[in-house]
C-alpha positions in Angstrom: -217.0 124.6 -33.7 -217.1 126.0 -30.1 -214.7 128.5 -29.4 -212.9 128.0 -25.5 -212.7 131.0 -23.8 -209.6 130.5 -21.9 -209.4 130.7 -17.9 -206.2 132.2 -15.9 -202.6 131.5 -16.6 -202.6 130.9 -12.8 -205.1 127.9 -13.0 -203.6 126.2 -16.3 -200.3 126.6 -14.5 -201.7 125.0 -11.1 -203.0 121.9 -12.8 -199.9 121.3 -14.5 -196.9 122.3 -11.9 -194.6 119.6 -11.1 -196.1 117.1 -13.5 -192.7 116.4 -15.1 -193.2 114.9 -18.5 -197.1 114.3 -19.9 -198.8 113.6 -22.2 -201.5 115.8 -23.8 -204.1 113.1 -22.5 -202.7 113.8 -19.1 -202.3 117.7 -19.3 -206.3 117.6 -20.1 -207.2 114.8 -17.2 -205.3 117.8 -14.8 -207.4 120.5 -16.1 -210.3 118.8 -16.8 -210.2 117.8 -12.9 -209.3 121.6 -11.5 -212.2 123.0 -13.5 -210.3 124.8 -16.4 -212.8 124.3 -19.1 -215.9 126.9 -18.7 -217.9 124.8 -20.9 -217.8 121.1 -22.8 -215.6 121.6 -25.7 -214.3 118.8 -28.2 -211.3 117.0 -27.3 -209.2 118.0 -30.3 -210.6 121.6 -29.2 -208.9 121.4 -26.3 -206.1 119.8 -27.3 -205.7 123.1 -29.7 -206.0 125.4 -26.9 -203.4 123.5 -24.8 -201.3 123.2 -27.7 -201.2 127.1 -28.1 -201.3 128.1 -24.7 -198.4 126.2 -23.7 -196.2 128.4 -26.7 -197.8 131.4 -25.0 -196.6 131.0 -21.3 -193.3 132.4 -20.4 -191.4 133.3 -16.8 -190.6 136.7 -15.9 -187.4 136.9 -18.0 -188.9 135.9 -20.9 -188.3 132.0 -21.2 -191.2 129.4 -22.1 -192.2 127.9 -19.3 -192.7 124.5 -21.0 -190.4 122.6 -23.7 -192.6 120.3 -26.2 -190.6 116.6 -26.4 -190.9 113.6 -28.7 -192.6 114.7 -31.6 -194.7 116.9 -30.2 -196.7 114.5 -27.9 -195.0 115.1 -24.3 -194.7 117.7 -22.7 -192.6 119.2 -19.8 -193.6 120.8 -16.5 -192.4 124.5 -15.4 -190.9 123.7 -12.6 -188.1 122.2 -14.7 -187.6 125.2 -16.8 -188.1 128.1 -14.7 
């Protein structure tokens, strides 16, 4: 299995500001479109790295930047929670 190297906070954040709620189909379309992905990776690949990068981003004070919502399958934009 490829590994993704992951790109800049700053782009996965770009793709997905003021989104609202998504889906993870539509939090990969985003950064699919802005370039994100170095290289071709395997959807549920992807859908790993999104999965853990989302736990990962916080604002300056500390608070996750995205909430997961209804089992685990949408997903909330920062602007909401920062």
């Amino acid at each position: 299995m490829m590994k993704i190297e992951p790109l800049s906070d700053e782009l996965f954040l770009l793709a997905t500001d003021e989104r609202g709620y998504m889906s993870m189909d539509e939090i990969l379309s985003l950064l699919d479109a802005a370039g994100y992905w170095p290289a071709p990776a395997p959807v549920k690949e992807k859908q790993g790295h999104v999965k853990a990068k989302l736990q990962t981003l916080v604002n300056e004070r500390g608070f996750p930047l995205f909430s997961v919502c209804g089992r685990g399958r949408t997903f909330r934009a920062a602007q909401y929670l920062r």
